[in-house]
N, C-alpha and C positions, 0 to 999 in steps of 0.2 A: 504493500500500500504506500509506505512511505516512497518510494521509487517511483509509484506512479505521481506521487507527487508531485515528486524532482522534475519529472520529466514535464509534468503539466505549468508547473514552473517557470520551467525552462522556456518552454515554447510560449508559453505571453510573456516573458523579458525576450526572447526573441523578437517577437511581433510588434512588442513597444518601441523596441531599437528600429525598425521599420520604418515605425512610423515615424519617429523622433528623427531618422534622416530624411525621410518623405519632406517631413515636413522643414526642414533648415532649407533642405533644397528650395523649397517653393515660396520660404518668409520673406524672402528680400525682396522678390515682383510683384507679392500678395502686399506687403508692407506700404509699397511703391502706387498701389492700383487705390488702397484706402486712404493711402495721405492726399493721391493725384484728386479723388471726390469729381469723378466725371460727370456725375447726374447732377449736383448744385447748378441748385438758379444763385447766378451769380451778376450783379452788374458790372460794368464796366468801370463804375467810379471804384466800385469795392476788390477788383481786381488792380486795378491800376495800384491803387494804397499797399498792398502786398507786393504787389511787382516791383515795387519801390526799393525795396529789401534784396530783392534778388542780382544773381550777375547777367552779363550780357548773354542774351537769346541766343542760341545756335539755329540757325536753320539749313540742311541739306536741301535744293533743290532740279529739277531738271529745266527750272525755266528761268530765265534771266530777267524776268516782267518786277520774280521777285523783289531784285535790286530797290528799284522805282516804290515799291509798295513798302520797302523797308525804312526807306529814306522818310515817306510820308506820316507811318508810323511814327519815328522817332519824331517830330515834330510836330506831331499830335499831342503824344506822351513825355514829355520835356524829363529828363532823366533817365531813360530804358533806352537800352543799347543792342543794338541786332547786328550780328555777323552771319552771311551768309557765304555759304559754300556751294559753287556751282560743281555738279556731277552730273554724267550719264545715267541713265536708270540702270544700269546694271553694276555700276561703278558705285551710285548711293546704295542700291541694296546690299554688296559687299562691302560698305565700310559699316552699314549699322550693323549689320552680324555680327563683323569685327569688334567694334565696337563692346557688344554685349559680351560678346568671348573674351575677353580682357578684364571685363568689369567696368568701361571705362566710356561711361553713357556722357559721350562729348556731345551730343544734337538732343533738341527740344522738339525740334516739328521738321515732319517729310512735309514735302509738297513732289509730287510725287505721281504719273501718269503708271494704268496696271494693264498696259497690253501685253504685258506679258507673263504676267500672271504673278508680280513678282511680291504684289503686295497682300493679295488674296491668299497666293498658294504659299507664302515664305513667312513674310514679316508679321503679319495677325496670326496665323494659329501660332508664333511660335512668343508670340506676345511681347514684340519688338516695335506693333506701332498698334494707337488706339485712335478708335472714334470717339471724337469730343464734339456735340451739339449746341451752342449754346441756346439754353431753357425758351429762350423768347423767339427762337427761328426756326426751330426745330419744325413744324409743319408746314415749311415754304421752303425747303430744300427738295428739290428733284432727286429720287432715285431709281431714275432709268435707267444706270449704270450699274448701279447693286450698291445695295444698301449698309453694304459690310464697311464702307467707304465715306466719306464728305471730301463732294463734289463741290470746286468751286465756279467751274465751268466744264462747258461740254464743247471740244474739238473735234474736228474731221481731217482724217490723211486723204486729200483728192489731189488730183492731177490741178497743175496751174501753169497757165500759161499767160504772153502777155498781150493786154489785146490792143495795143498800141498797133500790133502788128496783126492781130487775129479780129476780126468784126463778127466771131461767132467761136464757141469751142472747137478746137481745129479734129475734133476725134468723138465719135459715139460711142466706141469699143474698142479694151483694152488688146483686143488684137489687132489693131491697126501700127501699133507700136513697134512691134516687129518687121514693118514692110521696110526695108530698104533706104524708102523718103524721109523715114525717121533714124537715120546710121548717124550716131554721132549728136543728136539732138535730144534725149532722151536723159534727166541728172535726176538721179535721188541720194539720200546719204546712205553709207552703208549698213546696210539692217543686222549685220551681225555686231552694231555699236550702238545702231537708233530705232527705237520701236517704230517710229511712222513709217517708212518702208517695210520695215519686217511685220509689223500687224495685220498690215495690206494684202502680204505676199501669205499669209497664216491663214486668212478668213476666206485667200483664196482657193488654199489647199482643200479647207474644210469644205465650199458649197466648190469642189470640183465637177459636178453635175452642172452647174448653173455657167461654169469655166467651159465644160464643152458644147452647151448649147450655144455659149455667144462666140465659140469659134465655128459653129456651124452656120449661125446667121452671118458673120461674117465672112468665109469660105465658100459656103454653100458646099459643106460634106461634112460629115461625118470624124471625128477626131478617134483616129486608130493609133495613135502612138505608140509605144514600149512601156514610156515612160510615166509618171504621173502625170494629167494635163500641166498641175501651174507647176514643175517643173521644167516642162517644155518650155514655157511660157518664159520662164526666168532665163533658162539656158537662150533662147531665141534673141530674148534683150540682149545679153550679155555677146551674142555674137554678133548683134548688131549696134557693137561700140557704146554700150552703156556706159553713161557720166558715173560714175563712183565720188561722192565728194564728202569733206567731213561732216559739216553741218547743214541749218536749212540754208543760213544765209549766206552759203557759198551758192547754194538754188535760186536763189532769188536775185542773186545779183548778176547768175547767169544767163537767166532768160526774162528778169525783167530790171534790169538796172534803170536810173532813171536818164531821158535820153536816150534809149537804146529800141529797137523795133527787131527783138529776136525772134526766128519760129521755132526755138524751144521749148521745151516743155518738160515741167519736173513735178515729184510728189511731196510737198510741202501739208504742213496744217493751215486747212483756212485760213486759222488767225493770224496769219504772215500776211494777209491782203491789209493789215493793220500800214503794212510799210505805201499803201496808196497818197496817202497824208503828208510822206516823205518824197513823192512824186515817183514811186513804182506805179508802172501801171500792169499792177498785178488780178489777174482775175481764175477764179477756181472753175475747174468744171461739176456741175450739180448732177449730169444725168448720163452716168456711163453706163453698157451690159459687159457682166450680168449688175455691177453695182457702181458707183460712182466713188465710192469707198468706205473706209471703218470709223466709228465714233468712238475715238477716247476720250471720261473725263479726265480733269486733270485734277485732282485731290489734293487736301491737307488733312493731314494725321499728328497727332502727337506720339514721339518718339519714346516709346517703354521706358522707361528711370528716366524720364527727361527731370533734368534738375529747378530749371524755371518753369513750375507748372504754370504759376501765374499771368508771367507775360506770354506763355503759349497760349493759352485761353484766352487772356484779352487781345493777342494776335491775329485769332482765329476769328474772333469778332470785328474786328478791324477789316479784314481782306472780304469778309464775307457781305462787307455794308453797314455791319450795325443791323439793330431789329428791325429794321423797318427798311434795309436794302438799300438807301441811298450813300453809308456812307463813302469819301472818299478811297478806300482799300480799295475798295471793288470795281472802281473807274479803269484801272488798268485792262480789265479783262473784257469789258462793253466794250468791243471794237465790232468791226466788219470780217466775218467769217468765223465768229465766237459766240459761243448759245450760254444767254446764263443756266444756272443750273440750279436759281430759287426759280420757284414758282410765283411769284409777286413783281419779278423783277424782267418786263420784254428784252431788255436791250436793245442793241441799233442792229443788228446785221441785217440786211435789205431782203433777207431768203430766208423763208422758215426752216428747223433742222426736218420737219417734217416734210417739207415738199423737196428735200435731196434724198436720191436712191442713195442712201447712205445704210450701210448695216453696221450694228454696237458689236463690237469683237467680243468674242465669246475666249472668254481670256483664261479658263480653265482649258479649254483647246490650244490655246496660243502657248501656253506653259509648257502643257503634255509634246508640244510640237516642234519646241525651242532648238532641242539637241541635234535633232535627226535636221531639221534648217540647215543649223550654224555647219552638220559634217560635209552636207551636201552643198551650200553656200563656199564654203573652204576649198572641196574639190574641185569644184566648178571654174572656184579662180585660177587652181594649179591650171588645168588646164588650158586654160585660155591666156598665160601669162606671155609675155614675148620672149624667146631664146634671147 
């Protein structure tokens, strides 16, 4: 008896040690998650007063608009300080991992686009970036993008061209891009470094049904390949002298500089028709087969251990308008070929996102499809390199 004791014993001081590592493991995030108090209604006066206390803002993001919203910020809130780090989406989601793995939670707030699944499938389940709402907006935000997420706007990867020199979209279908007339005319940025080409080329893998009926309308046959259709599709650009360039705005300055009357054409985010204002005459095309292109939002998250929760919260209220959508933050992103992404708030763009064949990337797809891309992307270029 006394031995079944022992052994009964044993096994819950076993069980307890269990949990007692369970749980060390899990105190520091769980600590982090009840100090951060993400469901507080909180104002902005009473945020700012705390903020006060804290260091300067970290923000990781993949858009440069942030700069401008930082600047406005700070002279908003006379005392809070923001430093912003420009990265690639795959670049920012490997430094917050990194980050975590060190202990060493240097960023407060992602801003942060998820074509590729990286914020869905990576950074939230592993509890490296949260949705923060603030209490008074929270039923004027759009989630037509998914909900797991706050969307500050909603973007579109389409083709653009300039129509200084075009008096109408120079192309209906994506197979016209391959013909010959377009050798050398044709720029995107590298999609194994930029989701807007690569989300394009993803969504086209996935409706490759929708890929062969519009090389059928276009050809008039039948698409018998080997190969995958938009592999074809990809390989065909690429041998028909595809522009590779780093960024968008080496695209835009390619085919629509100002002064210039190029017949180029490249795949930019709408919101680049922002550069119109700057005297690009830059215009997107709305209505291509099988689709005109992908709808990325472009989100803000606060960054797991972020150590300024307060100036991230009053941040987020900042960029997002304030409660009631007008405030300055959110003027940045009311341009031309940019959809807000409150429901209270139209903006200017002249085209509703509804009346573009535009389809939302299915970014659990885009994720699962990333690798088998980047091997075949990689190959693709060996071979086509120049001896």
């Amino acid at each position: 008896m006394r031995n079944r004791k022992n052994i009964i014993l044993l096994i819950m001081s076993f069980c307890l040690l269990l949990y007692g590592c369970s749980a060390r493991e899990e105190s520091a995030m769980e600590a982090w998650v009840k100090t951060a108090d993400l469901s507080a209604e909180e104002t902005a006066k009473g945020l700012y007063e705390k903020a006060l206390d804290e260091d300067v803002l970290q923000i990781y993001t993949v858009s440069g608009r942030i700069y401008d919203v930082a600047e406005s910020f700070q002279k908003k809130y006379p005392g809070l300080l923001v430093e912003v780090t420009y990265l690639r989406s795959e670049e920012l989601t490997a430094q917050v991992v990194e980050n975590a793995e060190s202990g060493e939670y240097g960023c407060d707030l992602l801003f942060i686009t998820n074509g590729d699944g990286s914020l869905t499938e990576n950074l939230i389940p592993k509890g490296l970036a949260y949705k923060y709402v603030p209490f008074d907006m929270a039923d004027k935000i759009s989630i037509d993008g998914n909900e797991a997420y706050l969307s500050v706007l909603l973007e579109a990867a389409l083709l653009n061209y300039n129509d200084d020199y075009y008096s109408e979209p120079p192309i209906t279908n994506w197979w016209e891009l391959i013909d010959l007339k377009w050798k050398g005319k044709v720029y995107i940025t590298d999609p194994s470094r930029s989701m807007i080409s690569y989300t394009l080329f993803s969504m086209m893998d996935e409706h490759s049904e929708e890929m062969c009926q519009a090389y059928t309308d276009y050809f008039g046959e039948e698409y018998i390949g080997e190969e995958a259709v938009t592999r074809y599709f990809i390989r065909k650009l690429i041998e028909n002298d595809l522009q590779i360039v780093n960024d968008s705005d080496d695209i835009a300055n390619a085919i629509a500089a100002p002064g210039t009357q190029s017949d180029a054409v490249g795949i930019l985010n709408a919101s680049k028709m922002r550069l119109r204002e700057q005297g690009y005459p830059l215009l997107s095309c709305y209505d291509l087969e099988p689709f005109a292109g992908v709808i990325n939002p472009a989100n803000i998250m606060i960054a797991g251990g972020a150590k300024n929760i307060n100036s991230a919260k009053l941040f987020i209220r900042f960029i997002m308008g304030e409660a009631d959508g007008t405030g300055e933050g959110y003027v940045p992103f009311l341009s031309e070929g940019a959809w807000s992404a409150r429901t209270d708030v139209a903006g200017v763009a002249s085209v509703r996102l509804s009346d573009i064949s535009a389809i939302y990337t299915d970014e659990k797809y885009s994720c699962e499809y990333r690798q088998e891309f980047l091997d075949f992307w990689n190959e693709l270029l060996k071979e086509n390199m120049t001896p």
